[in-house]
Wavefront OBJ file of the C-alpha trace (Angstrom):
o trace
v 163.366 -17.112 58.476
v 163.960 -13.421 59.437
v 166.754 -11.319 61.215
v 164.805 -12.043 64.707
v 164.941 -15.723 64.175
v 167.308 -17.166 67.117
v 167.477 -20.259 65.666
v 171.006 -19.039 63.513
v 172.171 -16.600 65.506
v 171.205 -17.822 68.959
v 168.986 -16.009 71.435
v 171.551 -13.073 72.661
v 173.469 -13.236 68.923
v 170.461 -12.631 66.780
v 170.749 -8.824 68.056
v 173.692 -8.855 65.461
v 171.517 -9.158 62.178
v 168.462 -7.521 64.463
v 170.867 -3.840 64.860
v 171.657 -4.276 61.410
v 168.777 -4.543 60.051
v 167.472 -1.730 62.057
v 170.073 0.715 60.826
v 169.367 1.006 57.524
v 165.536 1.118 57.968
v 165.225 4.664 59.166
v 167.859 5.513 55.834
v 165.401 4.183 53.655
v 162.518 5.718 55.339
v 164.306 8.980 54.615
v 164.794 8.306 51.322
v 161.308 6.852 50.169
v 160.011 10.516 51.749
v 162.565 12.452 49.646
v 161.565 10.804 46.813
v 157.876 11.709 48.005
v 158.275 14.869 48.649
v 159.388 16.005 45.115
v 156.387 14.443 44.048
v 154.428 16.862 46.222
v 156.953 19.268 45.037
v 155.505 18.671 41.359
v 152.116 18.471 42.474
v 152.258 22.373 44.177
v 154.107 23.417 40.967
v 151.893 22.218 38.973
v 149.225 24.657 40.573
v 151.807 27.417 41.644
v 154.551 27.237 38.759
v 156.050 30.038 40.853
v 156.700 27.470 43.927
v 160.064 26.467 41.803
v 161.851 29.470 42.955
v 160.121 30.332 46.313
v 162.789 31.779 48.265
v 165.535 30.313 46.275
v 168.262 31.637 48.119
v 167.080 30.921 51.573
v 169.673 28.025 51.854
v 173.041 27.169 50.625
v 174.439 25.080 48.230
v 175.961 22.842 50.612
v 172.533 22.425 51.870
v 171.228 20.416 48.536
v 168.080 21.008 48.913
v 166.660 24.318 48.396
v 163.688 25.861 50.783
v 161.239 24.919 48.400
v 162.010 21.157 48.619
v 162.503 21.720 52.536
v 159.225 22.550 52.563
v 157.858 19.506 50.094
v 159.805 17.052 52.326
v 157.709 18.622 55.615
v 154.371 17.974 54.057
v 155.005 14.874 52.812
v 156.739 13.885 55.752
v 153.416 15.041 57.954
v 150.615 13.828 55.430
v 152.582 10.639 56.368
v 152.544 10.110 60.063
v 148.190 9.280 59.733
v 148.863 6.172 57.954
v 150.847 4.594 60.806
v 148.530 4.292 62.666
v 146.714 1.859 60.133
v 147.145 -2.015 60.967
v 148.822 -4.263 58.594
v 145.522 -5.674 57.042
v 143.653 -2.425 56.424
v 147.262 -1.441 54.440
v 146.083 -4.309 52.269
v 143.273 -2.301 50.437
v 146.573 0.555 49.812
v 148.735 -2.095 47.923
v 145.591 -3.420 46.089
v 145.180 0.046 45.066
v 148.824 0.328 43.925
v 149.601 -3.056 42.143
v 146.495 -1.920 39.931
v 147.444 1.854 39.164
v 151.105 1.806 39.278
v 151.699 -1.070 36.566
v 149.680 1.047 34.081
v 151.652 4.772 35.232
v 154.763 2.639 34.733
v 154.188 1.623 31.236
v 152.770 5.229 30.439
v 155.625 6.847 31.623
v 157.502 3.969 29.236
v 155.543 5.075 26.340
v 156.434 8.733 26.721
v 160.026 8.131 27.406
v 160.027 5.925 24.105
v 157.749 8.622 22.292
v 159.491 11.736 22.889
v 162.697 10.430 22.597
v 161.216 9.740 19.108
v 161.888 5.919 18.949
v 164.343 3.234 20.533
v 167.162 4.426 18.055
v 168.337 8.071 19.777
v 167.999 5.738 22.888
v 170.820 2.715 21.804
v 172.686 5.652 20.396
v 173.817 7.036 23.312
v 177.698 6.179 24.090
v 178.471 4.158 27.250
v 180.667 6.368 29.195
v 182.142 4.911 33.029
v 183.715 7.439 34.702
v 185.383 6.001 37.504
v 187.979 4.057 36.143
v 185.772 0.435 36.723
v 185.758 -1.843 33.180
v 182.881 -2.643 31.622
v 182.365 -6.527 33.131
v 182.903 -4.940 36.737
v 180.415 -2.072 36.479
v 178.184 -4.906 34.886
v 178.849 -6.215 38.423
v 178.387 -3.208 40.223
v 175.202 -2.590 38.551
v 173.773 -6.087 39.387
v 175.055 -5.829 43.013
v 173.239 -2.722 43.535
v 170.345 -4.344 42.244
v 170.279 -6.396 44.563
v 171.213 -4.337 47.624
v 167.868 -2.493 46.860
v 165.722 -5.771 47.123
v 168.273 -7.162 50.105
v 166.127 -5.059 52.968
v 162.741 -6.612 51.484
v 164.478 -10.171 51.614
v 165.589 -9.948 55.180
v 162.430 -8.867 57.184
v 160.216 -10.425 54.616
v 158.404 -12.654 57.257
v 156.691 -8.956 58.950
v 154.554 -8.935 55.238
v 154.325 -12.599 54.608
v 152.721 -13.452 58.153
v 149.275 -12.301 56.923
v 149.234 -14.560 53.985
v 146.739 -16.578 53.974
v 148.671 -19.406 53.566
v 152.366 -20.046 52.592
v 151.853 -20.655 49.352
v 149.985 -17.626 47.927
v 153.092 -15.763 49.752
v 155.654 -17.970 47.950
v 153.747 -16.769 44.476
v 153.968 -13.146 45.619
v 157.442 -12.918 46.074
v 158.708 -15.551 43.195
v 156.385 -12.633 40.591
v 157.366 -9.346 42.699
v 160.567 -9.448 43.323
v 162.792 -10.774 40.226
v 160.393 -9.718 37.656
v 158.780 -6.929 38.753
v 162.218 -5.507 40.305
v 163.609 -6.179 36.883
v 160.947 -4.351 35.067
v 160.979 -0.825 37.210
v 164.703 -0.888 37.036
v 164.703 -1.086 33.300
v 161.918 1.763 33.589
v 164.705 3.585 35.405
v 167.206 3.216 32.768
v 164.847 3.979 29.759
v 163.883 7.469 31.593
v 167.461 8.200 32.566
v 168.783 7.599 28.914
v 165.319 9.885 27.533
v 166.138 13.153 29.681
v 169.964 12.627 27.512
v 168.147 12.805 24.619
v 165.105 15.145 25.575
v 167.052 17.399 28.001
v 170.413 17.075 27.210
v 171.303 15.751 30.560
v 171.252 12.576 32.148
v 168.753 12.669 34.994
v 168.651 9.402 37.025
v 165.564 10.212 38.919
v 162.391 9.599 37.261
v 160.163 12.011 39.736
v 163.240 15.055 38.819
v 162.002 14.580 34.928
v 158.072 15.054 36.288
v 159.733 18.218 37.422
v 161.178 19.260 33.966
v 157.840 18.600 32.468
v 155.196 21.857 30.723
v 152.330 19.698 30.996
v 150.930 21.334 34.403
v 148.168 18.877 34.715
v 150.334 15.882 33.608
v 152.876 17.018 36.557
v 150.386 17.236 38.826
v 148.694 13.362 38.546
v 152.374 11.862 38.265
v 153.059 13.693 41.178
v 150.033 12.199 43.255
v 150.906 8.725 41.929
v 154.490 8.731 43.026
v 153.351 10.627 46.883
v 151.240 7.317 46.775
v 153.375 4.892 46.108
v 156.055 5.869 48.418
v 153.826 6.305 51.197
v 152.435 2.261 50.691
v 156.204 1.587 50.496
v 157.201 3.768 53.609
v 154.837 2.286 55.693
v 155.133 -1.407 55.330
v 158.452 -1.962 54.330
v 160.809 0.589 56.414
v 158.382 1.657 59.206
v 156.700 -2.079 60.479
v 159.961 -4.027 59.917
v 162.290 -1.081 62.301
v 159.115 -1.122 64.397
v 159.373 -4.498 65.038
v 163.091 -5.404 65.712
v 163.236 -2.146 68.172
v 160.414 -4.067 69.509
v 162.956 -7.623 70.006
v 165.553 -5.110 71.461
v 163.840 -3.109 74.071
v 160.253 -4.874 74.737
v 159.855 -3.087 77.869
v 159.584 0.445 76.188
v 158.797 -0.237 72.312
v 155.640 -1.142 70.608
v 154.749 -0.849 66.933
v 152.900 2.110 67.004
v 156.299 3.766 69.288
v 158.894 1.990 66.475
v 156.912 3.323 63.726
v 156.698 6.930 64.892
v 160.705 6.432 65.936
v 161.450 5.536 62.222
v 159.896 8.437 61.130
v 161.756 10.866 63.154
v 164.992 9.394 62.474
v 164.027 9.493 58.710
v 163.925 13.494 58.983
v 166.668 13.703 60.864
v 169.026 11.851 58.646
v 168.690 14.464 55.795
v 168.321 11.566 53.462
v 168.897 14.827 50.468
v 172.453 14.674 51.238
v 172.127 10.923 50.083
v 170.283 11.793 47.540
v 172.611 14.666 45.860
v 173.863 12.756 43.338
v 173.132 8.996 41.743
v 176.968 8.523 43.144
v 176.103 8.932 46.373
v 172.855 6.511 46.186
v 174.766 4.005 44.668
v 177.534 4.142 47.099
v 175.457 4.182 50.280
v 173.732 1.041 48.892
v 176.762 -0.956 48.045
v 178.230 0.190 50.724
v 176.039 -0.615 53.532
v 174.022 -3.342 52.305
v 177.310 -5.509 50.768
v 178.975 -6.498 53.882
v 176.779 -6.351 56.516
v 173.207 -7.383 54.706
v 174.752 -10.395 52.396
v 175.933 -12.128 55.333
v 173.723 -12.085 57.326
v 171.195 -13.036 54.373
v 174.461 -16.130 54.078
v 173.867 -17.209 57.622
v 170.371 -17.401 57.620
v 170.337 -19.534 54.289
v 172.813 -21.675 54.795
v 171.172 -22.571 58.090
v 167.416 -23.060 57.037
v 168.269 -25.288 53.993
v 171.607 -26.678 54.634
v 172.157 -27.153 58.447
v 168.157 -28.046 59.728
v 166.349 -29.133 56.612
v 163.200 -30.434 57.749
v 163.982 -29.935 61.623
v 161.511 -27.279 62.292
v 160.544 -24.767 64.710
v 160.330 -25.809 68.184
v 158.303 -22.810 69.562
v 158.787 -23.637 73.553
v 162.720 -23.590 73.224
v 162.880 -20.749 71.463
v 162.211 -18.923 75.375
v 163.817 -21.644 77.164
v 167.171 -20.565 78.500
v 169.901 -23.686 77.929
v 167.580 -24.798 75.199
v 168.637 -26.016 71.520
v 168.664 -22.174 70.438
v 171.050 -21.044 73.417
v 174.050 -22.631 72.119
v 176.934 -20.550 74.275
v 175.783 -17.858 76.913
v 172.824 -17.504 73.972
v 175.134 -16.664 70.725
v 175.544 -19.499 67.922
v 179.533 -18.290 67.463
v 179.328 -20.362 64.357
v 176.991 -18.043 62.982
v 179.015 -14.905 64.379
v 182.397 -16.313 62.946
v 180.558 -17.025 59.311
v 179.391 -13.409 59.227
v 182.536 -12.021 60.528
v 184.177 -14.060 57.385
v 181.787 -12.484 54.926
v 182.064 -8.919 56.230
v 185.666 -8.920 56.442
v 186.303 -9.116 53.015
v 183.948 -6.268 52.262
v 185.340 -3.440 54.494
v 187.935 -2.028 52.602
v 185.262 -1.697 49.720
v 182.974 0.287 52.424
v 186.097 2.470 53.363
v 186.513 3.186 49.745
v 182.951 4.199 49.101
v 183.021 6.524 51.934
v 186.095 8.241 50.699
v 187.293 6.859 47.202
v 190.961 9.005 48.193
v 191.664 6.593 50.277
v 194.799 5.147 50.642
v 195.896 1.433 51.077
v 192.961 0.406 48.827
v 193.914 -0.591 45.092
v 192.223 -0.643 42.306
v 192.038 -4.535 41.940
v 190.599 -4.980 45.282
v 187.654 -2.491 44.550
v 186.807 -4.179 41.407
v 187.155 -7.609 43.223
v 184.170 -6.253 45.846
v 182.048 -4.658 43.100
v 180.015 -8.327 43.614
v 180.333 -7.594 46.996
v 176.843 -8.616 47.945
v 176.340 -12.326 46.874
v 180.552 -12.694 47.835
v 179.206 -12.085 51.240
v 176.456 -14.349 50.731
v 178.282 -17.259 49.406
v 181.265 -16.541 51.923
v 179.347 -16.013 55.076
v 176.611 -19.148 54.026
v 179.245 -21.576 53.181
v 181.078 -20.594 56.177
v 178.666 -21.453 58.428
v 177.805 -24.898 56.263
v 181.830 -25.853 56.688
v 181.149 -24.848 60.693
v 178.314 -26.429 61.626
v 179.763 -29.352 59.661
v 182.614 -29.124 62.219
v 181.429 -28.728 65.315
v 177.845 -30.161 65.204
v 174.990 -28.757 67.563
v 171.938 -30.575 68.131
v 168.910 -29.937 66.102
v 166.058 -31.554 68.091
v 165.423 -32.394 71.569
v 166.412 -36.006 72.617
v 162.165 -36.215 72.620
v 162.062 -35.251 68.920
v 164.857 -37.347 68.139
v 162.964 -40.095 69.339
v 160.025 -39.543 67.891
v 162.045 -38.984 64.678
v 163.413 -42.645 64.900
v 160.621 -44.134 65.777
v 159.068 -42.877 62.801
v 161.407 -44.441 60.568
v 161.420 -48.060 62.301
v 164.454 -47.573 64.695
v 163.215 -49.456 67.919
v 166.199 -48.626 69.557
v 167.111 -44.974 70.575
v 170.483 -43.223 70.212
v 172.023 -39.887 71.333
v 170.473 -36.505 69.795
v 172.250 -36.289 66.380
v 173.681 -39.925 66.350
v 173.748 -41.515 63.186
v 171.586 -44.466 62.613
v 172.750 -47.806 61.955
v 172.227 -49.139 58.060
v 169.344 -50.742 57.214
v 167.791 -51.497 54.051
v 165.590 -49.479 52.622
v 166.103 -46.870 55.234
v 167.444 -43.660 55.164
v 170.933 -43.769 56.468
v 170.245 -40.416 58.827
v 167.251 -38.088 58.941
v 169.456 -35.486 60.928
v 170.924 -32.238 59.112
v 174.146 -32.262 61.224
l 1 2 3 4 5 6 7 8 9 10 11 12 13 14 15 16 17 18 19 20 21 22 23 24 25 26 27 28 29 30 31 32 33 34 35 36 37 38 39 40 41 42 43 44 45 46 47 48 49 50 51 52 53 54 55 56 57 58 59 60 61 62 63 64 65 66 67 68 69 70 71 72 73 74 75 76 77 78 79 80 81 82 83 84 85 86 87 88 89 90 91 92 93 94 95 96 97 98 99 100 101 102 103 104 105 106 107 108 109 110 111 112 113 114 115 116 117 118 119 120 121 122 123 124 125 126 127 128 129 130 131 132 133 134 135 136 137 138 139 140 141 142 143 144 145 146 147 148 149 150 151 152 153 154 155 156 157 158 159 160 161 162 163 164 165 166 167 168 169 170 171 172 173 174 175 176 177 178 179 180 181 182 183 184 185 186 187 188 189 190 191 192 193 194 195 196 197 198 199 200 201 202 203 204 205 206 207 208 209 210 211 212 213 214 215 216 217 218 219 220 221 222 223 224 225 226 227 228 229 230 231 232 233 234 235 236 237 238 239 240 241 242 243 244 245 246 247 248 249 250 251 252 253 254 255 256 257 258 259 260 261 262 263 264 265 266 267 268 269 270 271 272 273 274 275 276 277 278 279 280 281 282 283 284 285 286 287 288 289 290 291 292 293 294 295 296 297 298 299 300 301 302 303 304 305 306 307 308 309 310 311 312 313 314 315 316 317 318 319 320 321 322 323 324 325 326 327 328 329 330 331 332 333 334 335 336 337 338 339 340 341 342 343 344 345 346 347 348 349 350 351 352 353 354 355 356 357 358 359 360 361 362 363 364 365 366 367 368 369 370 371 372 373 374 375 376 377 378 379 380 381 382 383 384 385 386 387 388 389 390 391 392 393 394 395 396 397 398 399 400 401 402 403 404 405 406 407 408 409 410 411 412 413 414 415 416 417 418 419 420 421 422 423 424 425 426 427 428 429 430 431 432 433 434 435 436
């Protein structure tokens, strides 16, 4: 179950979730290398502590981001370009490598957070302050939405990581630990270190690799800095580059490959200027919320409601999949089911995504924005009941008349009906083995 899976979308409307999905992967590319590069800009001032101020003026203000994290971004940006060319399973041996080191950086970091803060107590101390107006309960919301607008891209285009598993069970493990718990545990990492640089620094700082930056420790700054360059690059790689590489692949087959999508991402990642994203924990949030919310939830609704809902147990059929007027063409190739579920979850979202753009905006009250601060699983549950209620109402088949036989026969039916007929009572039999 992916964005490139016809099966909800049909064959010409899975380019819907396919473009969207592709969007926001370049974004994040930009953004995982921004974060790397002011690792790398630790690591150089670590060794030049003059490298902080290196032509400080060279830019403006409206630039944010001064020459000498220009510069950081290029080299992390170009010490990252070798490790496309590595194939998924020799990327293995890099996440090995990670889920061994990073776990013990995180809870070091944790333990100096704790310890210079001296102790939990300055840490509970600190006042909750929201500054935008939102109650508590909706920026409880907010927070949790966000959360999960983070994880959203992951949950998507999971299938281009979980294809090399060795079988679908050791995947199912991976993501049941990786996702909620781990997830949980860096983000609470997050808020530990944001809430220490109040107490430490006397200003909230909401990005961990900035507070490597404030630190004296020259040597400390320096490993942190090589951890964090690692981590995004292993992150980079597999989880913005392969996934964008691979639906520009389903959209123009003639011209892409992986290695082509992959280098594509890359240059699209610079040429964002994902720092202008980055300016300001505001700004992160909103792009976020604002992009992954209505478009993202939706489609993640759709593709649900679809697998474990509408087919059940109906399967894959691999040959109709590229057989035009097959089950997955539904009409001219787009399931409109599908298209009017995610046009009823997205709908609902957009005034949110104009007022994250520009929060000045008229025509959008305060209620409404509150009301969309779960705007990510109201999409979900919108778009994926949508399309239960649809399909419900104007049935499609599921299987081939073959399969349908088959299916019958395998229950004891000797007599065979129309694909996605209901079967006549019997005891002891199961009154219909079809989803729709």
């Amino acid at each position: 179950m992916t964005d490139r899976d016809p099966r909800s979308f049909g064959l010409r409307g899975s380019y819907i979730p396919i473009i969207i999905r592709a969007v926001v992967a370049p974004i994040w590319y930009g953004i995982q290398a921004y974060l790397g590069s002011l690792a790398v800009q630790a690591m150089i001032e670590a060794i030049w502590p003059s490298f902080a101020n290196w032509h400080a003026d060279a830019l403006p203000a409206s630039a944010d981001i001064t020459a000498a994290g220009l510069l950081s971004f290029s080299i992390f940006w170009l010490a990252s370009l070798p490790f496309l060319f590595l194939s998924m399973p020799a990327l293995r041996w890099i996440f090995l490598i990670k889920i061994i080191i990073m776990p013990i950086f995180g809870i070091c970091l944790f333990t100096w957070a704790v310890t210079a803060s001296h102790g939990f107590g300055p840490l509970l101390r600190i006042p909750n302050k929201i500054e935008n107006g939102m109650s508590l309960g909706y920026a409880f919301c907010y927070a949790v939405t966000t959360a999960i607008s983070a994880c959203s891209t992951f949950a998507i285009n999971i299938p281009d990581l979980t294809r090399y598993a060795r079988n679908p069970r050791t995947a199912s493990i991976a993501q049941a630990i990786c996702l909620p718990v781990c997830m949980t545990l860096i983000y609470f990492l997050g808020v530990v270190m944001a809430a220490s640089s109040q107490v430490i620094y006397g200003q909230i700082q909401w990005n961990p690799i900035v507070i490597v930056l404030m630190w004296d420790n020259r040597a400390a700054k320096f490993f942190v800095g090589l951890l964090f360059a690692f981590a995004m690059i292993g992150t980079n790689v597999a989880g913005n580059s392969v996934p964008f590489a691979n639906d520009t692949m389903a959209l123009f087959p003639k011209y892409m490959n992986l290695r082509r999508g992959q280098f594509l991402c890359a240059i699209l990642g610079f040429v964002i200027c994902p720092w202008k994203i980055e300016a300001s924990a505001e700004s992160f949030l909103a792009f976020l919320n604002g992009y992954s919310a209505p478009f993202l939830g939706p489609v993640a609704g759709v593709l649900l409601s679809d697998f474990f809902l509408v087919r059940r147990s109906s399967g894959l059929n691999v040959y109709q999949l590229y057989k035009p007027t097959g089950l997955y063409w539904y009409t001219a190739g787009i399931n409109v089911r599908a298209v009017a579920a995610f046009t009823v979850g997205m709908v609902p979202q957009l005034p949110g995504l104009a007022y994250q753009i520009n929060p000045m905006i008229k025509g959008v009250s305060r209620n409404y924005v509150d009301f969309t601060s779960l705007g990510w699983l109201e999409g979900l549950v919108f778009s994926g009941s949508g399309y239960y209620i649809l399909c419900l109402s104007f049935p499609f088949p599921t299987r081939t008349e073959e399969e349908d036989k088959a299916a019958w026969a395998i229950v004891g039916h000797k007599e065979t009906r129309p694909l996605s007929s209901s079967p006549p009572p019997q005891d002891g039999v199961e009154k219909s083995v079809l989803p729709v």
